[in-house]
N, C-alpha and C positions, 0 to 999 in steps of 0.2 A: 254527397260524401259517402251515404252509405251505400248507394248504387253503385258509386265504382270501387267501395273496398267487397262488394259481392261479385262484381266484373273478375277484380282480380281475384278472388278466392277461385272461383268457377275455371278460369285460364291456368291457373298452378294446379286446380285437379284434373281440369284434361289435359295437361302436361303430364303430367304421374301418370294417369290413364294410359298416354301415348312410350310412356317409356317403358311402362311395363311389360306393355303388347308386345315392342319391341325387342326387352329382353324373353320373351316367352317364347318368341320365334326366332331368335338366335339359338334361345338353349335346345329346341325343339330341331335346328338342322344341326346344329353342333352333335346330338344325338344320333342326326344318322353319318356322322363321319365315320369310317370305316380304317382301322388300322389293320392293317396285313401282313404277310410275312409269309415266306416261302419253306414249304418243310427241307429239311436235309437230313443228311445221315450223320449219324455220330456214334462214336463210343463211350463209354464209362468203366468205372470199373468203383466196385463196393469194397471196402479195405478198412479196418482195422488198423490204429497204430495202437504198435506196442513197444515196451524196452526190450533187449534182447542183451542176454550174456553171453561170450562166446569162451566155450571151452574145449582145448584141446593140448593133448602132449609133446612140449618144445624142450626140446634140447638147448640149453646155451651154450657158442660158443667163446670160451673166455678170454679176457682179454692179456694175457702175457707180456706186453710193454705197454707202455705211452706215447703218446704220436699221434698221429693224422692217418685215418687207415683211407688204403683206396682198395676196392674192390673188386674180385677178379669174375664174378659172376652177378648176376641181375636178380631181383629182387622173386622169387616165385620160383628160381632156375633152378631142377634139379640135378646135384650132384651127388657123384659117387665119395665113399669111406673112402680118405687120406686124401682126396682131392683137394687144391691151394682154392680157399675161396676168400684169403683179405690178406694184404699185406699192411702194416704200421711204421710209415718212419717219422723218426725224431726231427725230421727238416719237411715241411707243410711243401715247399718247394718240389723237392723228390714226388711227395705223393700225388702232386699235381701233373709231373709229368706220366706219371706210370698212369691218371686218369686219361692223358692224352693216349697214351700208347695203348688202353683198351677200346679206346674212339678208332684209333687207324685198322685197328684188328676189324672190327665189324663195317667198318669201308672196305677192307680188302676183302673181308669174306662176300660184301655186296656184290662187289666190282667182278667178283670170280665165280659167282653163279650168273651172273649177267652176259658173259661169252654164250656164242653160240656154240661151242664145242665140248659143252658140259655131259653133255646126255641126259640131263637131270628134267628137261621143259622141251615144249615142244618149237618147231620153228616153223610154223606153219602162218602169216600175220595174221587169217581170220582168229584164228584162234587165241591165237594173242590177246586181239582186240577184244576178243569176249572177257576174255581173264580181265583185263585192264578195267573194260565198263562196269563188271562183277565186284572189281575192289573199290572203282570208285563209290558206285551204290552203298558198298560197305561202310564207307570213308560217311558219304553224306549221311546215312541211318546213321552212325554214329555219333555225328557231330546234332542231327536234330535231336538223339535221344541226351544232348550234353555232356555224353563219354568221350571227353577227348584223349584220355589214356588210351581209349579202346582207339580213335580215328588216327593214332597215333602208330598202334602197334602193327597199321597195314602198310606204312608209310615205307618200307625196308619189301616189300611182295611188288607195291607200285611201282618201287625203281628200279627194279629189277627186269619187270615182264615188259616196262618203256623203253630199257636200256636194251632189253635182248630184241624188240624190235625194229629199235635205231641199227641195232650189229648188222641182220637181216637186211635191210632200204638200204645200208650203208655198206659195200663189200670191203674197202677202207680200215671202217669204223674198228677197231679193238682197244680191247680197255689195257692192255700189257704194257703200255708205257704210265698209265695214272698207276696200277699196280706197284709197278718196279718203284714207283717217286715215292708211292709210300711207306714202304718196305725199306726203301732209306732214311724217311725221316725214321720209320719205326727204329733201325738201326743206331744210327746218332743217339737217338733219347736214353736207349737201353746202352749206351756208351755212359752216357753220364751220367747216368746214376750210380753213386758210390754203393752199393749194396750194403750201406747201412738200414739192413731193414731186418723184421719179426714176421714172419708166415707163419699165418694161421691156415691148419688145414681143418676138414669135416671130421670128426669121430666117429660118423656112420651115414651111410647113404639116406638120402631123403630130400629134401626141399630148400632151399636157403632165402632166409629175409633177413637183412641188416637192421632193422627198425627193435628196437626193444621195448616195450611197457611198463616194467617192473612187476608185471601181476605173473609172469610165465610160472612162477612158484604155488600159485593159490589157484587161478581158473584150467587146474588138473584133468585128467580122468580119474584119475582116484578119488580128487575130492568131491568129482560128482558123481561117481559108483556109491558114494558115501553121503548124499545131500540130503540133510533136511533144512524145515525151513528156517531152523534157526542160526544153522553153519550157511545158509544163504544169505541171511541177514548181515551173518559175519563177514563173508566174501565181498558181498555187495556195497558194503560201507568199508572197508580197507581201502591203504592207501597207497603207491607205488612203490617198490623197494629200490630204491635210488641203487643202491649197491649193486645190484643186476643192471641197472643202465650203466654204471659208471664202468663197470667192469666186465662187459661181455661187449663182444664184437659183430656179433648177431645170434642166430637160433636156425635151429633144424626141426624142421616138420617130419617125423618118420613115416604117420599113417597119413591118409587125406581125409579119414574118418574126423568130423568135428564136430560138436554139437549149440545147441542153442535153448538158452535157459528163456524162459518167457514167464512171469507172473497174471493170475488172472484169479478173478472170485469163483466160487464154486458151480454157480449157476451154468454160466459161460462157458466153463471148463466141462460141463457134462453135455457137450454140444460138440466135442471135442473128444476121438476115438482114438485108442494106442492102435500104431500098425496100420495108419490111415496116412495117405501121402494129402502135405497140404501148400500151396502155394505162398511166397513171401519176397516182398521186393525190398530191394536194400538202396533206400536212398543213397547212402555213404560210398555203394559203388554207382551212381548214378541209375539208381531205380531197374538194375539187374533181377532178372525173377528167378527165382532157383525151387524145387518142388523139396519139398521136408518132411521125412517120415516122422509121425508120432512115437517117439520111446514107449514114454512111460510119463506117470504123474506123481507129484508129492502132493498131499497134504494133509491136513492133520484135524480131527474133529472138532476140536475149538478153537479153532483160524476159520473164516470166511474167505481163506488163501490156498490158491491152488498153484504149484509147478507146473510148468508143461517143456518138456524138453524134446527136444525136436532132435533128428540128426542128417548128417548126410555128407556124401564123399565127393561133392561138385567142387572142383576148386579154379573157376574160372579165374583169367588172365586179368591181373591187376587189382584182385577183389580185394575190399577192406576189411580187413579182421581187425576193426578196433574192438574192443574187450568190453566196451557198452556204446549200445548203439542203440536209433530206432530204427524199426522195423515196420512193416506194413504188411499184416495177412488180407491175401487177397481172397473174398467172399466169392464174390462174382464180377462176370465181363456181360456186360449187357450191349448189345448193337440192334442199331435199329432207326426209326427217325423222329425228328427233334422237332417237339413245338413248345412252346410259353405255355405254361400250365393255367392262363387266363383264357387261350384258346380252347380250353375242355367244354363240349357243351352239353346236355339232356334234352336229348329229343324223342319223345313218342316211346320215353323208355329206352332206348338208344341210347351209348355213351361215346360221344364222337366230337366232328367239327364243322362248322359252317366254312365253306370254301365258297370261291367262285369259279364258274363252268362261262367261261365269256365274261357277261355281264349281270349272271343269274346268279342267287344265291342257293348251292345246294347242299348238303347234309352226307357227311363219309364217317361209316363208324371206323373208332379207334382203340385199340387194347395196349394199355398201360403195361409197361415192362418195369419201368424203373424212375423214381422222381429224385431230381438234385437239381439245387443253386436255381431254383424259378424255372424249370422247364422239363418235361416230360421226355421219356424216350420211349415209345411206340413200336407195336411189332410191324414188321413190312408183309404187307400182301403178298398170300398166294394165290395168284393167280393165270394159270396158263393159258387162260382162252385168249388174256392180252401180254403185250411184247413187253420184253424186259428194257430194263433200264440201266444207269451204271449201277456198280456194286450189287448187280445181279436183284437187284427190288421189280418185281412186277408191278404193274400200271395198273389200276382199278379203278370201275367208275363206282363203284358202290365202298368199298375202304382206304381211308389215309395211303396215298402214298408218294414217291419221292418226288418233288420241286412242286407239289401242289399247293397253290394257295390258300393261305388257310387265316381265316379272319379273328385277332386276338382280342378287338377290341371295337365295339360297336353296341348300339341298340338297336328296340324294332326289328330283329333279327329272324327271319323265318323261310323256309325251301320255300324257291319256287319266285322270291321276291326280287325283282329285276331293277339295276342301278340306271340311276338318270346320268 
């Protein structure tokens, strides 16, 4: 009995024995699995979010009846002093058609630079074709950077230099009969409408937007010729004056001059030079970048609070001027190529990567530009003794460079060490 409870003791320890072995030589080839990854190029960019205030001087236009206004001009469009830029009637109907009869206007003005007898384009089709591929290009950057306002606003240049091409291929083709049809309907609508209406016209040349906020009275130039930080306080916590929305019919931009309030603590802000142009993307018009001169600064000896107000006269197509927003100061743009920041290695003093050359393991140093979200971005080699590559990257056998494989994850790692 006790010979074979020693049998079985001695069988369950060379069992353990045998399993041990066994995981010690799994975990020991598990060790040299070799995880990889192929370099590429990428961009970044280093950005700051910040709140941003926007001030500048609006004219309102007021509103003189009740009704359903339709608008005689587009949102950004500048007009001249005493120009009609809104009509008001008391029947939502009327207003509705006089929306249609500003739609058949901008069809016939399409339709009539679309001839080929304009003299305004040319009628040559290569050339054509280039315009066309030039806008479509424009159309798709647009639509990948999420500006569909903006993929929008090419959409009137595309039918035009398509339709002046069809005129061309086509000796037939003229657009004077769609013309004429609309110019009738235009005709009939402006029949029927009772000219029960209220025109408002511009008080002085400048910019037109239908949109109101209620802050047009408080986010001044005067009151920020005049800002400190506790009239900022005050600005910044007010609330919309209903009475300007209910009762104006839009606003006139006179200058393009506008500026941008930004808060920040002291430290920050002396990092921060008056008379210095600084970069800033506006999510709100879909991540548009526009460059901002530094004014000037507020603040005040016992605040840990700094102003910084920015300016500038860029008033691109369809931009957002909501009156608090975020913003994004952009630091820096880093390019370059991309590895998992588990792929960094220390060799020989060296700060680089274990790549493979074939089957061998070799060793390419690597200089760190910029680290985000688990991966590195890498300067690209110069190198002209060997051939470039895309995005203009030279090829090196001695540093990082583009679709090189680069090993993120492995042991037992050393040059020169050849894979079975």
């Amino acid at each position: 009995m006790k010979k074979q409870i020693l049998k079985q003791f001695a069988m369950t320890l060379l069992s353990l024995v045998l399993i041990g072995y066994l995981v010690l030589q799994l975990a020991l080839n598990v060790g040299d699995i070799l995880e990889m990854e192929n370099v590429t190029y990428t961009t970044a960019i280093e950005k700051t979010e910040m709140t941003a205030y926007i001030f500048r001087d609006e004219y309102l236009v007021p509103k003189t009846a009740t009704g359903t206004n339709s608008y005689l001009v587009d949102d950004g469009e500048k007009v001249s002093k005493g120009e009609q830029i809104a009509l008001t009637y008391s029947d939502s109907s009327e207003a509705n058609l006089q929306d249609r009869i500003k739609d058949i206007n901008k069809k016939i003005t399409v339709l009539e630079k679309s001839g080929i007898n304009t003299g305004s384009s040319t009628t040559d089709i290569k050339k054509l074709d280039e315009n066309i591929d030039i806008i479509m290009l424009e159309i798709i950057r647009a639509i990948d950077e999420n500006d569909l306002e903006k993929a929008l606003r090419f959409k009137n240049e595309l039918i035009i230099e398509s339709n002046r091409k069809q005129s061309i291929v086509s000796d037939k083709l003229n657009y004077e009969t769609q013309i004429n049809s609309l110019k009738s309907e235009k005709a009939t609508l402006e029949a029927s409408l009772s000219g029960n209406r209220v025109i408002h016209a511009s008080q002085k040349a400048g910019y037109f937007y239908s949109s109101i906020d209620g802050y047009e009275n408080n986010f001044t130039i005067d009151n920020l010729n005049n800002l400190t930080i506790d009239k900022f306080d005050t600005l910044s916590g007010s609330i919309p004056d209903q009475n300007l929305i209910n009762n104006s019919v839009g606003k006139l931009i006179i200058s393009a001059d506008w500026y941008m309030v930004c808060e920040t603590d002291k430290r920050t802000a002396s990092n921060y030079k008056d008379g210095y142009l600084y970069n800033f993307a506006f999510p709100f018009s879909s991540g548009i970048q526009i460059e901002m001169k530094l004014a000037r600064k507020i603040s005040q000896t016992d605040l840990d609070r700094v102003l910084l107000i920015y300016t500038s006269n860029a008033m691109p197509d369809g931009f957002n001027y909501t009156r608090v927003q975020k913003v994004e100061q952009i630091k820096n743009t880093y390019a370059g190529l991309k590895i998992s920041v588990s792929a960094l290695r220390i060799n020989n003093g060296e700060t680089g990567v274990f790549a493979l050359d074939g089957n061998k393991i070799i060793f390419k140093k690597a200089t760190i530009l910029y680290e985000e979200n688990g991966y590195y971005i890498c300067k690209l080699p110069i190198d002209p003794n060997y051939p470039l590559r895309k995005n203009k990257a030279y090829v090196s056998r001695t540093d990082l460079s583009l679709y090189d494989a680069v090993i993120y994850s492995g042991r037992n790692l050393y040059v020169g060490k050849v894979l079975q």
